[in-house]
Short mmCIF file of the C-alpha atoms (twelve columns), coordinates in Angstrom:
data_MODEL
# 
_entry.id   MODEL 
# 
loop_
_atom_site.group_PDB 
_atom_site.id 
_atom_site.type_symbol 
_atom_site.label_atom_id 
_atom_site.label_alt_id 
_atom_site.label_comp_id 
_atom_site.label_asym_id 
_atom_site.label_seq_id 
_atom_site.Cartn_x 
_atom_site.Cartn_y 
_atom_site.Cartn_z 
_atom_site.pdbx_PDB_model_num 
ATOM 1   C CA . UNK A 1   -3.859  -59.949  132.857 1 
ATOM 2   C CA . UNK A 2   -5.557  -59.041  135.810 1 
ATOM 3   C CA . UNK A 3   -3.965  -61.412  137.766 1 
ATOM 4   C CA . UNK A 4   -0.593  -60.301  136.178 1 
ATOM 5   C CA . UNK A 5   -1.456  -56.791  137.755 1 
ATOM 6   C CA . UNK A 6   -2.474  -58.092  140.890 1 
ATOM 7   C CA . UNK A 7   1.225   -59.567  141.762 1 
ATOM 8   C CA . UNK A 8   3.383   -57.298  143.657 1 
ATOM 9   C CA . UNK A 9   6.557   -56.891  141.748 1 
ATOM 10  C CA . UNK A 10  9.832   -58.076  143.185 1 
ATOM 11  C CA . UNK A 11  12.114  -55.103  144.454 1 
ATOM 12  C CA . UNK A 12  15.010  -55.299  142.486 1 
ATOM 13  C CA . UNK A 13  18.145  -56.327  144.903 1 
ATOM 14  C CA . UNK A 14  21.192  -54.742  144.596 1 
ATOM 15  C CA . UNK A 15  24.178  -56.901  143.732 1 
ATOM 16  C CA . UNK A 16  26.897  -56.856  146.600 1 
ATOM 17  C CA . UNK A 17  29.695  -54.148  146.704 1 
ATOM 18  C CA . UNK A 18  32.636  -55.648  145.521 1 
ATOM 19  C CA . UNK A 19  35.046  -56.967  147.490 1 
ATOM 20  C CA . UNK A 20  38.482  -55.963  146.163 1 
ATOM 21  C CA . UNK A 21  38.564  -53.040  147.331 1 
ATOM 22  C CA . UNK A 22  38.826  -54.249  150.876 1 
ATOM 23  C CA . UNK A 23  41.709  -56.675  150.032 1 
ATOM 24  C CA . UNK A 24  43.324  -53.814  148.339 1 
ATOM 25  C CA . UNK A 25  43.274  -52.043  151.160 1 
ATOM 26  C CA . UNK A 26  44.187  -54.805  153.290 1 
ATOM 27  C CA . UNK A 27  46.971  -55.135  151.142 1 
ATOM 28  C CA . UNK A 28  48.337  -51.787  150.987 1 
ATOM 29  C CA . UNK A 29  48.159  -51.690  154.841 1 
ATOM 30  C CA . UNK A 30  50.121  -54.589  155.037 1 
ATOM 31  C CA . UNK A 31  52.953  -53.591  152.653 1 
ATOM 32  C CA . UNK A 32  52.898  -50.018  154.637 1 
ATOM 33  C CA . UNK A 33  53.512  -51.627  157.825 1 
ATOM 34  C CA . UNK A 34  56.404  -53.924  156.392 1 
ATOM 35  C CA . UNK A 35  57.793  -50.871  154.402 1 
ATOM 36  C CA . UNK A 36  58.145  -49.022  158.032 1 
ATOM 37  C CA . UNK A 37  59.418  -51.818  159.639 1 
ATOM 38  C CA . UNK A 38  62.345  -52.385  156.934 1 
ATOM 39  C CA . UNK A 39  63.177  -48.814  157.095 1 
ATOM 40  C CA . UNK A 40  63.340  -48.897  161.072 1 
ATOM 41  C CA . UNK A 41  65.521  -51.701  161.011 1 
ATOM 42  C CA . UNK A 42  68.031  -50.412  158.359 1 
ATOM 43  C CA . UNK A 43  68.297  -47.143  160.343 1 
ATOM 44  C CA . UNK A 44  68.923  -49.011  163.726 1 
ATOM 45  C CA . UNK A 45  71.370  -51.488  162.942 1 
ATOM 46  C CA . UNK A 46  73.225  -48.359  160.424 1 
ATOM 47  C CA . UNK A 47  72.976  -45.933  164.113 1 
ATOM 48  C CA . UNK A 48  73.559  -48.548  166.586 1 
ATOM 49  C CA . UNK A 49  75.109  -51.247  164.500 1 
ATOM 50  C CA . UNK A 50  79.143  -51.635  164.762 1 
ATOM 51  C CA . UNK A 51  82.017  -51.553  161.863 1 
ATOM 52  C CA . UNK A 52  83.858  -54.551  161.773 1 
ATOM 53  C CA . UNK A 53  87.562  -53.842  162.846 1 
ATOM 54  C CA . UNK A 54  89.882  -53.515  160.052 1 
ATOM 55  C CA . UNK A 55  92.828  -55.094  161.930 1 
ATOM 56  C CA . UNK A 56  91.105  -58.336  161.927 1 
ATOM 57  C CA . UNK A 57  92.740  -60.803  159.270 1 
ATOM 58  C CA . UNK A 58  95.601  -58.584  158.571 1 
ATOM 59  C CA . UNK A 59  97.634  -59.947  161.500 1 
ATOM 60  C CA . UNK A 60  99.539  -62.617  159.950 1 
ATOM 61  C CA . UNK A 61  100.180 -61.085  156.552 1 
ATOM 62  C CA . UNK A 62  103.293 -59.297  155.501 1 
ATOM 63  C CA . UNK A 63  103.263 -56.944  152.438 1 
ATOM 64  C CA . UNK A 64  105.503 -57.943  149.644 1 
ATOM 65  C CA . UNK A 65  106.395 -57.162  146.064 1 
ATOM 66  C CA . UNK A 66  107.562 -60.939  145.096 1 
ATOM 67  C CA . UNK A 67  106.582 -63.519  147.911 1 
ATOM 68  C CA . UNK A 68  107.958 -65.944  145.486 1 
ATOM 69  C CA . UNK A 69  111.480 -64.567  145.555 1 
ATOM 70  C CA . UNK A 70  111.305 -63.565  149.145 1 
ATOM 71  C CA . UNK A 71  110.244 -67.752  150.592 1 
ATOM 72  C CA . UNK A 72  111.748 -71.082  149.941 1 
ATOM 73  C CA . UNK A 73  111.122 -74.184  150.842 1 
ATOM 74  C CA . UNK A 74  112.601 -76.757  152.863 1 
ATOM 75  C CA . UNK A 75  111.781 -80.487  152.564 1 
ATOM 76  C CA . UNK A 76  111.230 -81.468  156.176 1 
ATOM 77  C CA . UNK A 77  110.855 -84.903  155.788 1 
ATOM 78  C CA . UNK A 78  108.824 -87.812  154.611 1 
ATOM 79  C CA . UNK A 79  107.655 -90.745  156.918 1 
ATOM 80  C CA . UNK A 80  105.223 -93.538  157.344 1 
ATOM 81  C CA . UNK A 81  103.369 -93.167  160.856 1 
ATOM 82  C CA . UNK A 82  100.412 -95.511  162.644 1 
ATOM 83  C CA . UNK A 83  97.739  -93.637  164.010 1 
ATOM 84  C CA . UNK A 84  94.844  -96.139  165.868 1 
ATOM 85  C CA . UNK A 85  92.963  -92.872  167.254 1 
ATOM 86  C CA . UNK A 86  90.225  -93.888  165.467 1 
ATOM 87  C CA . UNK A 87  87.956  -97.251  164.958 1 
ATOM 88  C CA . UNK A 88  90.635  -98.874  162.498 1 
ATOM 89  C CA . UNK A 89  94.547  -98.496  162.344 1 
ATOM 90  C CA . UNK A 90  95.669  -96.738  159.458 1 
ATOM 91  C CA . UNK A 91  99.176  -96.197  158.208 1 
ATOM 92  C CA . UNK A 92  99.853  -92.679  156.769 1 
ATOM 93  C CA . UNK A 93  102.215 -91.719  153.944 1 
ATOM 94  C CA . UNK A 94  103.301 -87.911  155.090 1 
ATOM 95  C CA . UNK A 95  105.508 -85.629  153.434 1 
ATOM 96  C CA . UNK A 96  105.879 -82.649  155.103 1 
ATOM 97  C CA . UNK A 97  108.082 -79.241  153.754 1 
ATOM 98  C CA . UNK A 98  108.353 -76.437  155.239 1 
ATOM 99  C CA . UNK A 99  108.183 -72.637  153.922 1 
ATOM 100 C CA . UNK A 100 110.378 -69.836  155.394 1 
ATOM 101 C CA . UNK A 101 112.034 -66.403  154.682 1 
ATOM 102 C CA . UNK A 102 115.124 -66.677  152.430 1 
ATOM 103 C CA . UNK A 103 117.661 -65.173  154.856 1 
ATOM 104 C CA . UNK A 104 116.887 -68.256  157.552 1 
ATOM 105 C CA . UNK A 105 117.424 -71.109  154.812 1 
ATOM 106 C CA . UNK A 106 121.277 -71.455  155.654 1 
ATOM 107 C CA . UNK A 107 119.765 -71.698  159.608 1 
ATOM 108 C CA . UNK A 108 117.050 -73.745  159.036 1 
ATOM 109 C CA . UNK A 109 118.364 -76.390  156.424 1 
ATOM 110 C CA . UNK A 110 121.446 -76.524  159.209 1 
ATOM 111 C CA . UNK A 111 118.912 -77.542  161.806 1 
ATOM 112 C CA . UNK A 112 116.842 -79.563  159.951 1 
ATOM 113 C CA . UNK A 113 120.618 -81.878  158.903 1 
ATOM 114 C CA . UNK A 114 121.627 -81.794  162.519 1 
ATOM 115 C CA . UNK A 115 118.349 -82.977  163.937 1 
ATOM 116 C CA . UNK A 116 116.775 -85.131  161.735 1 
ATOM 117 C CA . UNK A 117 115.790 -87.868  164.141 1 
ATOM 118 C CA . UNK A 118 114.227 -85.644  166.656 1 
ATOM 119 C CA . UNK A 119 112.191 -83.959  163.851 1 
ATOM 120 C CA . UNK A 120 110.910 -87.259  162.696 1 
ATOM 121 C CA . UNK A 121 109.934 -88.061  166.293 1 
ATOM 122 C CA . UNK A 122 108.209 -85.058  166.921 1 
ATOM 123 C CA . UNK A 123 106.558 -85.139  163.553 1 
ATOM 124 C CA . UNK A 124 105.405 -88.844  163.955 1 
ATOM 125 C CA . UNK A 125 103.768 -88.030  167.646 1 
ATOM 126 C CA . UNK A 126 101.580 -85.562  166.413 1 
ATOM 127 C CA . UNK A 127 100.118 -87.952  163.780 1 
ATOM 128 C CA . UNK A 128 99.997  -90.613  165.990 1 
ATOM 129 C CA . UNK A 129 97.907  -88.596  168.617 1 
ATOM 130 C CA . UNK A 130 96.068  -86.943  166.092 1 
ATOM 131 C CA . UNK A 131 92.196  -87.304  166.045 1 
ATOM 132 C CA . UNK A 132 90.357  -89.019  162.975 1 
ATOM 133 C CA . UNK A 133 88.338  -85.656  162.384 1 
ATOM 134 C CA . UNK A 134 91.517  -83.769  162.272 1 
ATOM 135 C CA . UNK A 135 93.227  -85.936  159.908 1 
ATOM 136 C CA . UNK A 136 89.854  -86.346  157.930 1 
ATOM 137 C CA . UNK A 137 90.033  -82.503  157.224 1 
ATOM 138 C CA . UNK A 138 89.922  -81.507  153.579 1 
ATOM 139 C CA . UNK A 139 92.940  -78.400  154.185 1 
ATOM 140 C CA . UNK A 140 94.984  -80.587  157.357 1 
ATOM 141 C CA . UNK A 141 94.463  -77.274  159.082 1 
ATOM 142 C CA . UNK A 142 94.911  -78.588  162.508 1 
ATOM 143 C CA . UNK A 143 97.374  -80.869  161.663 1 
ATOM 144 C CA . UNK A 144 99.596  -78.358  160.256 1 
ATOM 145 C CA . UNK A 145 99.022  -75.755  163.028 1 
ATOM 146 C CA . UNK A 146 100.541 -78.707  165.651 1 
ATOM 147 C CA . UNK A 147 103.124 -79.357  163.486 1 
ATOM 148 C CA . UNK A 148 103.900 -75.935  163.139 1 
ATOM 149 C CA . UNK A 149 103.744 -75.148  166.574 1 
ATOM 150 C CA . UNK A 150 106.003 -78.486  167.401 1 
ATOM 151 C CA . UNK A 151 109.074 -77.192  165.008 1 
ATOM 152 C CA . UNK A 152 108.737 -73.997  166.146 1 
ATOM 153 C CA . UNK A 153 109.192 -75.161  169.800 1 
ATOM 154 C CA . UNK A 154 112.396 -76.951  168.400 1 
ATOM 155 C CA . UNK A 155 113.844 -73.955  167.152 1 
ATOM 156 C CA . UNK A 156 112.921 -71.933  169.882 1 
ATOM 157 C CA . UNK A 157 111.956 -69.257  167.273 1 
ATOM 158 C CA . UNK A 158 108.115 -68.443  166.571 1 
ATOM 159 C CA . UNK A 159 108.928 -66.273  163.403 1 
ATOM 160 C CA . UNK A 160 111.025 -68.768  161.340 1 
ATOM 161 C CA . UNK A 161 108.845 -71.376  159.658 1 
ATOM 162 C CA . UNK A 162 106.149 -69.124  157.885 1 
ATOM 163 C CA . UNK A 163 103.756 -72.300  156.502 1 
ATOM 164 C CA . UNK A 164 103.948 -75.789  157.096 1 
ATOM 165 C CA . UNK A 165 102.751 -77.650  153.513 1 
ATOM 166 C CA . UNK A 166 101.714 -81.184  154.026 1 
ATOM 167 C CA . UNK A 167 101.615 -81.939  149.849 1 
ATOM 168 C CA . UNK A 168 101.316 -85.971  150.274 1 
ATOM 169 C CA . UNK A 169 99.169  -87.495  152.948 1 
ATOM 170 C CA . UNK A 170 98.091  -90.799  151.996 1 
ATOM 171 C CA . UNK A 171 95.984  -93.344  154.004 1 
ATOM 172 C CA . UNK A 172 96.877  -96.497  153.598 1 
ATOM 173 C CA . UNK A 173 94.349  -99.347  155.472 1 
ATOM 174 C CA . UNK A 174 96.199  -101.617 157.298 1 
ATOM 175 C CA . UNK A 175 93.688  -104.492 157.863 1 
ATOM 176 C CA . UNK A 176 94.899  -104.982 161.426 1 
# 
């Protein structure tokens, strides 16, 4: 026992503070700073920020009751054209119609009967110089713009021919 006695005892060591108190804080400092930095960008882009304009998009609509009753449309024409634009020749199976206003159908259909020919021309030139990735397009977007813009030249009247619909455009390989 004595030598029990004679042993200094071990001071007792305190266990570390914990640490989560720091990450908290770390934490909360962080969210703070991103909180701020939200808010400041909200309030400059809502101050300094601009409202799209509200003409935009409206510009080739027209407001009516019955668009059905106010359109018809005019079969155009349907022809077989070659285009080689690409790295094959393909022949094409278009059928093109036209949709206009109901008071220019006697006008229209009368131009369309007299000129046939020159239509067909027209029509088959633009396919034939089209590019593959325009005739590749899901909608024919740019195919119909051109052929828009091509009949309206023809008539010599931009506000006649409201939509060119292309409903059959087949490809049909060649093998040349």
């Amino acid at each position: 026992m004595a030598e029990q006695e004679d042993k200094p005892e071990a001071p007792e060591v305190a266990p570390p503070p914990p640490k989560h108190s720091k990450s908290f804080m770390t934490f909360g400092i962080f969210g703070g700073v991103m909180l701020v930095e939200g808010v400041a960008i909200f309030l400059c882009m809502k101050f300094l920020g601009s409202n799209p304009d509200p003409t935009q998009g409206i510009e080739g609509l027209q407001a009516t009751t019955q668009p059905w009753e106010e359109s018809q449309e005019l079969d155009v024409g349907h022809l077989r054209v070659l285009n080689s634009s690409g790295a094959r020749r393909v022949l094409y199976s278009v059928h093109v119609v036209v949709r206009i206003h109901h008071s220019n159908f006697d006008k229209m259909d009368g131009f369309l009967k007299g000129r046939k020919n020159t239509i067909e021309d027209v029509m088959s030139r633009v396919i034939r110089g089209a590019e593959a990735k325009h005739l590749a397009e899901p909608g024919l977007e740019t195919l119909r713009r051109q052929l828009r813009f091509e009949l309206n030249t023809l008539l010599g009247d931009e506000t006649i021919i409201e939509q060119v619909l292309i409903p059959e455009f087949t490809p049909l390989p060649t093998g040349l």
